[in-house]
C-alpha positions in Angstrom: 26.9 -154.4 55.9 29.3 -152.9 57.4 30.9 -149.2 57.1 34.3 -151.5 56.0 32.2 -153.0 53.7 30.3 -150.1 52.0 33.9 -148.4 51.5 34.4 -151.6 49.1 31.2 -150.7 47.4 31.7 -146.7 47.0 34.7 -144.8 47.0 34.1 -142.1 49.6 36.8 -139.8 48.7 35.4 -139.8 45.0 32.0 -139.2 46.1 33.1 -136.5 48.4 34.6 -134.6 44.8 31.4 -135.5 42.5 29.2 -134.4 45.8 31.0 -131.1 46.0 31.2 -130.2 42.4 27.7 -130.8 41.9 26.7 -128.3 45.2 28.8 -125.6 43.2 26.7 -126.4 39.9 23.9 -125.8 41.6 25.2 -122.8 42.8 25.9 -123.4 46.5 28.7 -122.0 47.4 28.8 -122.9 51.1 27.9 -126.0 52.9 25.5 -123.9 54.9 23.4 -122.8 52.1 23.0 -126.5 51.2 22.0 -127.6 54.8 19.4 -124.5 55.0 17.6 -125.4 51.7 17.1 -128.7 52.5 16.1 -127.7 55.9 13.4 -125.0 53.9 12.0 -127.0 51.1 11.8 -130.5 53.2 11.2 -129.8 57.1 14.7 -131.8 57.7 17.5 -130.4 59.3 20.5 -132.0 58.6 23.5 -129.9 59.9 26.2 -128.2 57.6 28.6 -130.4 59.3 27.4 -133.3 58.6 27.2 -132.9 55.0 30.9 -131.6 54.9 31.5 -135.3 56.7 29.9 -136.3 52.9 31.8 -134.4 50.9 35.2 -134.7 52.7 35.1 -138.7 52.5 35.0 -139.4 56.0 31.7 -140.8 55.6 28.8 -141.3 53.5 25.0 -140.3 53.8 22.0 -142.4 54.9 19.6 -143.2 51.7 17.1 -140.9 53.2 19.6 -138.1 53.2 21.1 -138.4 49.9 17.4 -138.8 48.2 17.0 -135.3 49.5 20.7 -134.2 48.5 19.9 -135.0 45.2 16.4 -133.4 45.4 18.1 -130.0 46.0 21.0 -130.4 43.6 19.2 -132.1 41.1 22.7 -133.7 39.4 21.7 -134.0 35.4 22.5 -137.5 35.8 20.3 -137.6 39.1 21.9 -140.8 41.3 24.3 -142.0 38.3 26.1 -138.5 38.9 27.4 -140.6 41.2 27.9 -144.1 39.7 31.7 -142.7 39.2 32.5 -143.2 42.8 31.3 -147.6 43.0 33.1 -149.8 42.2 33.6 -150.8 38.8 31.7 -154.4 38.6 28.8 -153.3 40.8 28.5 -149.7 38.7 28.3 -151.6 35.5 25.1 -154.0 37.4 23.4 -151.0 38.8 24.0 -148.4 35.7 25.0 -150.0 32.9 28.3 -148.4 32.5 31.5 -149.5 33.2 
């Protein structure tokens, strides 16, 4: 699939928003802190940068790297946190919702 592709599967802009608010719920206030608690609990750096790529829209994370996004943030919805940001015939497939 390609990245044209994918952006007809998930809204990258929308995920950015969800991706952000849920960083401030868990009370991450800067990107940094995200990157170096990840970095901490898992052994993986992933640069501040490149998660503020995420959460601006410009692009969106590997599957590795969001399982360990949302193993930090812990989202009370876990991945369907998310489900807000696909598009509306494949988020009903996948989560049941429309």
């Amino acid at each position: 699939m390609s990245a044209a592709d994918a952006a007809l599967v998930i809204d990258r802009e929308r995920f950015g928003k969800r991706l952000k608010s849920a960083r401030y719920d868990a009370g991450f206030d800067r990107m940094v802190e995200l990157a170096n608690k990840i970095e901490d609990e898992f052994g993986i750096p992933i640069p501040a940068s490149t998660l503020y790529t995420y959460e601006a829209g410009r692009t969106f994370p590997p599957f590795e790297t969001l399982l360990l996004i949302l193993a930090v943030l812990q989202p009370l919805d876990g991945l369907a946190y998310f489900a807000v940001a696909v598009r509306p015939d494949i988020r009903e497939r996948v989560f049941g919702s429309p």
